[in-house]
C-alpha positions as CSV (number, residue, x, y, z in Angstrom):
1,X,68.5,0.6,-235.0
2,X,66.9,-0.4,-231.7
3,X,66.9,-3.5,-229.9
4,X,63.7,-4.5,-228.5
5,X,63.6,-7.4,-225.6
6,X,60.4,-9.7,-226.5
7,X,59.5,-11.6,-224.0
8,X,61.7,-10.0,-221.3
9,X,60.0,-8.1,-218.0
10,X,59.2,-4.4,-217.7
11,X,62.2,-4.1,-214.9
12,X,64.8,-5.3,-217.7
13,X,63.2,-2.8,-220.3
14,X,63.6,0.2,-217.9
15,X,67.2,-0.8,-216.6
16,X,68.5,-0.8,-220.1
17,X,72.0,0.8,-220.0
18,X,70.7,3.1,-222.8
19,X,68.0,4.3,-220.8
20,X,69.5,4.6,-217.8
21,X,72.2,6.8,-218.9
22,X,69.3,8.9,-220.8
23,X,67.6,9.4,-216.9
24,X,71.1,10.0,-215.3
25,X,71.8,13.0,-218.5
26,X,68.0,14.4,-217.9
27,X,69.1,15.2,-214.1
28,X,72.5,16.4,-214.2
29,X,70.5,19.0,-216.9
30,X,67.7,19.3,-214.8
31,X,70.5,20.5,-212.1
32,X,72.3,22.8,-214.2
33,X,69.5,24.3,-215.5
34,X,68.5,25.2,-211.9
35,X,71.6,26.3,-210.5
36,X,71.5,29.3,-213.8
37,X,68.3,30.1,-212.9
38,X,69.5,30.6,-209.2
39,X,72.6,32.2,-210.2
40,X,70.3,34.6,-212.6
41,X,67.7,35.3,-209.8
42,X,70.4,36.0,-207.6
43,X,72.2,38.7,-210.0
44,X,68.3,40.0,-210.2
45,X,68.4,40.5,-206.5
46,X,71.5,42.0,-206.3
47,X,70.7,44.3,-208.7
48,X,67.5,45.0,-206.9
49,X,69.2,45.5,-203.7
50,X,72.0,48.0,-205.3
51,X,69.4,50.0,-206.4
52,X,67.6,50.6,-203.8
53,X,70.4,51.2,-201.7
54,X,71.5,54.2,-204.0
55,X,68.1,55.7,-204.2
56,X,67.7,55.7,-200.0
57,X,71.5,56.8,-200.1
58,X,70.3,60.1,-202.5
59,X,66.9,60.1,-199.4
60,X,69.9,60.7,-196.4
61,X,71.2,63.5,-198.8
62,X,68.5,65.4,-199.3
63,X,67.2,64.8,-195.7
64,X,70.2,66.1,-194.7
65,X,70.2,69.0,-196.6
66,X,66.7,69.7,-195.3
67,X,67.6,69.0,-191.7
68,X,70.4,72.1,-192.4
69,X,67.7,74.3,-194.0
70,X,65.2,74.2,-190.6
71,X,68.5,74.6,-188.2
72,X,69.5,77.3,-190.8
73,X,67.1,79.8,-189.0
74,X,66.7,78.3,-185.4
75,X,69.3,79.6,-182.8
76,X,68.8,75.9,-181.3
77,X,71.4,73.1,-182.7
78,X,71.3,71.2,-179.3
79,X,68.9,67.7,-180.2
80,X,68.4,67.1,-176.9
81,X,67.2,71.2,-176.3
82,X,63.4,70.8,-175.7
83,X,63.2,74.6,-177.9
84,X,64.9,72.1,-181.3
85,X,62.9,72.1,-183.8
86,X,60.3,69.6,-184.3
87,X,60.8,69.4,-188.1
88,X,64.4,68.5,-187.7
89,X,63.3,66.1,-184.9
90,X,61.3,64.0,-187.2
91,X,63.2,63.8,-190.0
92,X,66.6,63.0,-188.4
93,X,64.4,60.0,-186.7
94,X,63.5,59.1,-190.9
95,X,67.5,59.4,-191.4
96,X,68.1,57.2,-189.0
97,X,65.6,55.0,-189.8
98,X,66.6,54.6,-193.5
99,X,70.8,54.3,-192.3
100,X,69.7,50.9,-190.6
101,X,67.5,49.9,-193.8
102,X,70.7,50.5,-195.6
103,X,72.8,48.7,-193.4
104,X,70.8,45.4,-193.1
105,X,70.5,45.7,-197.5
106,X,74.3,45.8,-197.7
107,X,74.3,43.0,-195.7
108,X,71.6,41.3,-197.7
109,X,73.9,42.3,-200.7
110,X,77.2,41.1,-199.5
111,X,75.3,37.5,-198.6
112,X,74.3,37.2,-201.7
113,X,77.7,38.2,-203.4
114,X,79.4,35.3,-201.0
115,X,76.6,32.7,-202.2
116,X,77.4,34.2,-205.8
117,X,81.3,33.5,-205.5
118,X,80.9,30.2,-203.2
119,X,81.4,27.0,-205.7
């Protein structure tokens, strides 16, 4: 049964000990309940990020296995050959391009495996 104060002030009211341990419970739940939805957006991410890491990984493939199909033909293998073909030019650029991309995700992944395994 519950005590009530008559004739007490507001300020003794709020500062019960009842009360106050209530408040004190409602943010230490409040916190957890944020960290697991950080923790669970950060598994999201991850997952996210490993994804798309393996789909540019199967893109270097299957540029590179394009890049040998033009060269296949061409007497040229020389890059720097002004005759090398355009074709290959480009897309060994795009290769390029999408290594870096992967680089900077793995790093992006690894960060957020450290934050993941930090306490």
């Amino acid at each position: 049964m519950e005590q009530y104060y008559f004739g007490t002030t507001k300020a003794v009211r709020r500062n019960h000990p009842a009360r106050v341990r209530a408040r004190f419970s409602e943010r230490i739940n409040q916190s957890e309940t944020r960290k697991q939805s950080e923790i669970a957006n950060q598994k999201i991410a991850a997952a996210r990020i490993q994804e798309l890491i393996s789909r540019l990984e199967r893109t270097v493939l299957s540029l590179n296995g394009s890049i040998d199909a033009v060269l296949q033909g061409d007497q040229v293998r020389d890059p720097s050959h002004f005759a090398y073909p355009i074709a290959a030019r480009t897309m060994s650029a795009r290769r390029d391009n999408i290594r870096g991309t992967i680089a900077v995700l793995s790093q992006q992944l690894a960060d957020i495996i450290d934050a993941q395994s930090a306490p």
